[in-house]
C-alpha positions in Angstrom: 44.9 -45.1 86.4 44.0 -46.8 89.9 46.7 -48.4 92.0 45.0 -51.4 92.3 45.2 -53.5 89.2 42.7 -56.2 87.9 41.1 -56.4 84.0 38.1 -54.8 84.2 36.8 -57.2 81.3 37.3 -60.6 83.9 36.5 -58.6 86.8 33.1 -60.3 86.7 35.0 -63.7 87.4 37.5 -62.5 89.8 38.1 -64.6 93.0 38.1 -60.6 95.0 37.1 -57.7 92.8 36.3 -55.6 95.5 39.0 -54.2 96.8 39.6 -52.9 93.2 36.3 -52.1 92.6 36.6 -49.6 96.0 40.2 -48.3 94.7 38.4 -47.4 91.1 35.7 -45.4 92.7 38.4 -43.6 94.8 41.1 -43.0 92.8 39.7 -42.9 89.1 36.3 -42.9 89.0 36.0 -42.3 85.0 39.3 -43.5 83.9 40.7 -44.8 80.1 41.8 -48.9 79.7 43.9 -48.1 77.2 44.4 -51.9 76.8 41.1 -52.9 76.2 40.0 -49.4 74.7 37.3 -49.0 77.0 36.6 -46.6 79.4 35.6 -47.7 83.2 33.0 -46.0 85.1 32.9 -47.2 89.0 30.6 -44.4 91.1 27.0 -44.7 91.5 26.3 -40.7 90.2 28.5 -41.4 87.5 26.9 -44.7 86.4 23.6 -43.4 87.0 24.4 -40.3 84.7 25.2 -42.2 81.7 22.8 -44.5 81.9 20.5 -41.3 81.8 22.0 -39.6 79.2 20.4 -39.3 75.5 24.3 -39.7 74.2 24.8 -43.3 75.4 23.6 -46.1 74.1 23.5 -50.0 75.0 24.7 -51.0 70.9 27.1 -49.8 69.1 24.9 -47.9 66.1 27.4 -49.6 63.3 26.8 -52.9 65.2 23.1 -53.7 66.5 24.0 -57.2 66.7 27.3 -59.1 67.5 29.3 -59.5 64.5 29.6 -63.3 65.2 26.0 -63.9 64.6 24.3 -61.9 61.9 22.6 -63.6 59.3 21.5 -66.3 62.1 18.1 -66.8 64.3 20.4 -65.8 67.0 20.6 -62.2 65.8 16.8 -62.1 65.0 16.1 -63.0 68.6 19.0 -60.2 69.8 17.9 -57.6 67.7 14.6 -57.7 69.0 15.5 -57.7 72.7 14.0 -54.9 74.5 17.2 -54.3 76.6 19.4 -54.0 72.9 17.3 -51.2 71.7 16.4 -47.7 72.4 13.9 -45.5 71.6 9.9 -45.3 72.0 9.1 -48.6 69.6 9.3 -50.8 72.0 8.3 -49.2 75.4 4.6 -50.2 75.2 5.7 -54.2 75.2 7.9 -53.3 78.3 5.4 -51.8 80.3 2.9 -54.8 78.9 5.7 -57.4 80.4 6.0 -55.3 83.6 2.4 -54.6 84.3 1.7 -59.0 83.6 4.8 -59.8 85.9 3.0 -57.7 87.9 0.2 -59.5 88.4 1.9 -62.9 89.2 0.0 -64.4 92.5 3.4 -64.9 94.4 1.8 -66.7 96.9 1.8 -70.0 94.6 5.8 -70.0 94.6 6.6 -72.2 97.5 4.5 -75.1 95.4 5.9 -74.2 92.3 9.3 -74.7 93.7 8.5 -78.1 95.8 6.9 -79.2 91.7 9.9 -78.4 90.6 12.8 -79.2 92.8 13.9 -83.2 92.6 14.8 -84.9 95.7 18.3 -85.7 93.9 18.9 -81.7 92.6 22.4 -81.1 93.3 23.1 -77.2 93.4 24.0 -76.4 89.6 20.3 -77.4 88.6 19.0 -76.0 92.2 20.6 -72.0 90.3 20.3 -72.8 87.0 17.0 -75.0 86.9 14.1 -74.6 89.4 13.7 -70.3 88.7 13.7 -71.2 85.1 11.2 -74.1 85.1 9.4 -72.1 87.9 9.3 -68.9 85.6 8.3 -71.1 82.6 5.6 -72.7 84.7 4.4 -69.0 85.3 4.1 -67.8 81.7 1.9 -71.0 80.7 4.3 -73.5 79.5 3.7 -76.7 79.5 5.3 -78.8 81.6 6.4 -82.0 79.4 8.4 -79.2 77.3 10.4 -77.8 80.2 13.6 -80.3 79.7 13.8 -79.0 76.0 13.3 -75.3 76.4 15.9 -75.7 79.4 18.6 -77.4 76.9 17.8 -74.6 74.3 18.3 -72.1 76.6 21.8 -73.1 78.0 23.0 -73.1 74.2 21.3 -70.2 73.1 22.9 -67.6 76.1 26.0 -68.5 74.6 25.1 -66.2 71.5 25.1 -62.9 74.4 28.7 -63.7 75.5 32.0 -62.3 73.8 33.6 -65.5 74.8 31.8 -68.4 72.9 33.9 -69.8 70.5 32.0 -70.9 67.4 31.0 -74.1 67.7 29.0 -72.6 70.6 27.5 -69.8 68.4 26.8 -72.6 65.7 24.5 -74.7 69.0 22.9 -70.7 69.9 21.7 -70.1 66.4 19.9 -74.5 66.3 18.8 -73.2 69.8 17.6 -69.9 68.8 15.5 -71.5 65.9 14.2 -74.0 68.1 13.3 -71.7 71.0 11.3 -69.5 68.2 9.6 -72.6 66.6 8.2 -73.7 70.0 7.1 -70.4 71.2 5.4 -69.8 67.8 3.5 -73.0 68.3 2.5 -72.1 71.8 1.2 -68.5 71.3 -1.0 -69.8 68.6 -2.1 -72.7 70.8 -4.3 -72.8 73.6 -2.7 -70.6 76.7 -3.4 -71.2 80.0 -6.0 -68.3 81.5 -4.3 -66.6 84.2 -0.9 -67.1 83.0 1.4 -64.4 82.6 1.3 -65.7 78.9 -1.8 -65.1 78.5 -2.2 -61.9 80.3 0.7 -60.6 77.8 -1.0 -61.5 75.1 -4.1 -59.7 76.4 -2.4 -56.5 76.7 -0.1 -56.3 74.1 -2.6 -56.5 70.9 -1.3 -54.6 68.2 2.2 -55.0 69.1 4.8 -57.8 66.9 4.7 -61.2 67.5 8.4 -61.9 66.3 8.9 -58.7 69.1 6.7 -60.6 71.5 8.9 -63.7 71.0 12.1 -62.4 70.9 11.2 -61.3 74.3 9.4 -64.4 76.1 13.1 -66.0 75.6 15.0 -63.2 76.8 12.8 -63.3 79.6 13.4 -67.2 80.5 17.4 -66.1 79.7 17.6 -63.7 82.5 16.7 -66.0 84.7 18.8 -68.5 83.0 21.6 -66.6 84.0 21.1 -63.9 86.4 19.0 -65.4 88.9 20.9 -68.4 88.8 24.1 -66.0 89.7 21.6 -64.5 92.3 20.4 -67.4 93.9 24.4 -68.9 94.1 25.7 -65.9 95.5 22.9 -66.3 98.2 24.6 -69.8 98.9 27.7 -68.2 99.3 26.3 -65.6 101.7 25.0 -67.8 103.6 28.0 -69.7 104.4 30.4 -66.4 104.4 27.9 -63.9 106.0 25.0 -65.7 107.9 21.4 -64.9 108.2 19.4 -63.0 110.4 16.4 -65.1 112.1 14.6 -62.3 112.7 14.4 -60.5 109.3 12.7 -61.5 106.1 14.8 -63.8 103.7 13.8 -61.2 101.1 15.5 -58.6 102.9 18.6 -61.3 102.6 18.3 -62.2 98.7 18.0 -58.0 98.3 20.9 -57.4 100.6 22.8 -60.3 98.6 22.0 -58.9 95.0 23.2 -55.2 96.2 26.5 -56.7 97.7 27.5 -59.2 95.6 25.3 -58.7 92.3 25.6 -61.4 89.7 25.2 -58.3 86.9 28.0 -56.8 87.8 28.5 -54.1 84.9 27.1 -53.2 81.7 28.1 -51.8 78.4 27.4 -48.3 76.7 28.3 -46.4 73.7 29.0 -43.3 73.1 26.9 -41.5 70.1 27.9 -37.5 71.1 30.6 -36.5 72.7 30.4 -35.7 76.3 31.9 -35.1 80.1 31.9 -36.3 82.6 34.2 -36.0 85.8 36.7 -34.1 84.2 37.1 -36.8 81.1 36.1 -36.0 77.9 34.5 -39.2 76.2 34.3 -39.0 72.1 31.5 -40.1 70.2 32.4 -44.0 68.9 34.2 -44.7 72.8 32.5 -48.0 74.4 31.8 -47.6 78.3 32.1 -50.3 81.2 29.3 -49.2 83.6 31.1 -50.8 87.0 27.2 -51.9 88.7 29.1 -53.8 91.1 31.2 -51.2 92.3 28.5 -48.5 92.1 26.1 -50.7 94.9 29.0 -50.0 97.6 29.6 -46.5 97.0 29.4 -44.9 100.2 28.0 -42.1 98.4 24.8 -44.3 97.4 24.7 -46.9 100.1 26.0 -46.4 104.3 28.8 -48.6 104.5 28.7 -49.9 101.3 31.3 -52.7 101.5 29.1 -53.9 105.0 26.9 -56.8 104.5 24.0 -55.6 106.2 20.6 -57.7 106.0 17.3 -55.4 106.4 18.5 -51.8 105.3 16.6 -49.3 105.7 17.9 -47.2 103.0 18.6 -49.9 100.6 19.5 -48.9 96.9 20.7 -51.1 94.4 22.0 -50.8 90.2 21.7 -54.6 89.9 18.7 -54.3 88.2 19.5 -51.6 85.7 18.2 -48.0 86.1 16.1 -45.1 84.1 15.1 -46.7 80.8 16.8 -50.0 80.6 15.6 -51.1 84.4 14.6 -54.4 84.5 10.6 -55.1 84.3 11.1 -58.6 85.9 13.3 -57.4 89.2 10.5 -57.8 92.0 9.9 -61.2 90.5 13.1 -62.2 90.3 13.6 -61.6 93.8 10.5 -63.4 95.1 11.2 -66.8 93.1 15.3 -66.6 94.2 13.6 -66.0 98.1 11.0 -69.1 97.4 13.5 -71.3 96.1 16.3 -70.4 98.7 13.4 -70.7 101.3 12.5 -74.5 100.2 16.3 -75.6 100.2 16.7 -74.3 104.1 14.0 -76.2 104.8 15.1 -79.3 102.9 18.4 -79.1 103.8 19.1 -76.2 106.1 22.3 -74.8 105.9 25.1 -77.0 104.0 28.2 -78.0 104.8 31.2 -76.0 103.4 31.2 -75.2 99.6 33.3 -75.0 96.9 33.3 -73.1 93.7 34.7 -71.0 91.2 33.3 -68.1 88.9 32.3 -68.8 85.9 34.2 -67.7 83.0 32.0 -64.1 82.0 32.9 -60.9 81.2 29.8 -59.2 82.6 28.2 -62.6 85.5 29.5 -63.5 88.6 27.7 -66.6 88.3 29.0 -69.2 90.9 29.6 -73.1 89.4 29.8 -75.4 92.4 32.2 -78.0 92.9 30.9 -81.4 94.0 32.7 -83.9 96.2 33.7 -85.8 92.8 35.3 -83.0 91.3 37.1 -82.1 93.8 38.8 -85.6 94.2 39.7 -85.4 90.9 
């Protein structure tokens, strides 16, 4: 049991998790919450070890979908999600997503993100909008549909957190219909040539269109999410660490998802008993896979807990690892730089923020506090 005392589950949230992110990795690497009934995993080996191994898994086999949501569209989308399963089935449609990201012309970012952008975007829609509209724009939707897929998708992530209450569950599962009746209607539609739409569908013949689905939204969910947490911890770095001039902002929005990730653990379950460290974890134990913690190891990166723009040796579990990596990660990181690089240039660098964390067990996803709200 480490010294240093915070609930792993809220970590996510927490004001400062790092310091007992570093005291986990130091003093109880593999250690049981008895608590919560989990059990915490903070060094990069470790992490990267499980997420390897044959006996972990990312659902509980007696639970493929939450509880809260079987019997809905919600838990047909979930069930389907690439990153829920395991096996072979559905490795073909991940390498058809990654090789079509892929082949995204990057170079038409910038003007995606000035499309995009509104003069008046204050910096909840700047995260949470413009990389999902952008991403949207790149997979062929159209664009008088944007403000509705962007309302379905803020109610349907609410089905992937252990939080929601269930009136929120009730609004994923409309949502969830909704995203899978508009999709429907757009795949059997006319598709944009060149999109990454249509390139999907191109090279993913044979494989299931409730599958292919399921997956377009959790696509346009990551981003929802994630890169919105990305793209606000970039604010905060930016006002806490400063830039170098005389790097590449990628090498910034990299640095800033290895430092302070927006995924900042993960979930696994044990299906065979194993060890590790010493520990002896029993088939049926749930695992929290510390990402956050792992990305400052020492062990993994130099000076781990250093913010330092434009390593040469940078290394990173923000994106996943082995079989549940993320196909959309280079992507990710190119529209967060594109849209970070439009608001310097609009705005430059802000004033002094404000913000808090929102409530997640698994995000640090920033919500920033206008002028308004803080007078209040």
């Amino acid at each position: 049991m480490p010294s240093a005392r915070i609930n792993p589950l809220v970590a996510a949230a927490h004001e400062h998790p790092y310091p007992y992110y570093a005291a986990l990795r130091n003093e109880a690497p593999v250690f049981f919450d008895a608590e919560h009934k989990i059990w915490v995993v903070s060094r990069a080996d470790l992490i990267m070890q499980l997420m390897q191994s044959p006996h972990c898994v990312v659902r509980p086999p007696n639970e493929p979908v939450p509880a809260a949501i079987v019997g809905t569209p919600a838990a047909e989308v979930f069930a389907r999600l690439i990153r829920m399963n395991e096996g072979q089935a559905h490795l073909p449609l991940k390498q058809a997503i990654g090789r079509s990201l892929a082949l995204v012309d990057t170079a038409c970012l910038p003007q995606l993100v000035k499309k995009w952008r509104r003069a008046e975007c204050d910096l909840h829609a700047l995260c949470h909008f413009v990389p999902v509209a952008v991403l949207a724009d790149l997979l062929g939707f159209a664009p008088e549909t944007q403000p509705e897929i962007m309302g379905w998708l803020a109610d349907f992530v609410a089905c992937l957190s252990p939080l929601s209450r269930d009136a929120d569950l009730a609004r994923a599962s409309v949502a969830a219909q909704c995203l899978l009746t508009h999709f429907t209607g757009v795949l059997e539609g006319d598709v944009p040539q060149g999109s990454v739409l249509a390139n999907l569908l191109q090279d993913s013949e044979g494989i299931d269109r409730q599958v292919l689905l399921a997956n377009l939204i959790g696509l346009l969910t990551q981003s929802y999410e994630a890169t919105a947490g990305l793209l606000g911890n970039c604010l905060i770095a930016l006002q806490q660490q400063g830039m170098s001039d005389d790097l590449p902002l990628t090498s910034f929005v990299e640095e800033v998802a290895r430092y302070d990730p927006s995924v900042q653990n993960t979930r696994r379950f044990v299906v065979q008993d194993l060890e590790i460290n010493g520990q002896l974890l029993r088939k049926g134990d749930a695992v929290l896979l510390l990402l956050a913690a792992a990305n400052r190891d020492a062990a993994f990166n130099a000076k781990g807990d250093d913010f330092a723009q434009g390593r040469t040796d940078h290394r990173s579990l923000s994106f996943g690892y082995g079989r549940h990596s993320c196909p959309g990660q280079a992507l990710a990181i190119k529209i967060t730089t594109a849209v970070l690089s439009d608001y310097l240039a609009q705005v430059g660098m802000a004033g002094p923020m404000q913000w808090r964390y929102q409530a997640s067990v698994n995000g640090r996803i920033p919500r920033f506090i206008s002028h308004q709200e803080n007078v209040i």
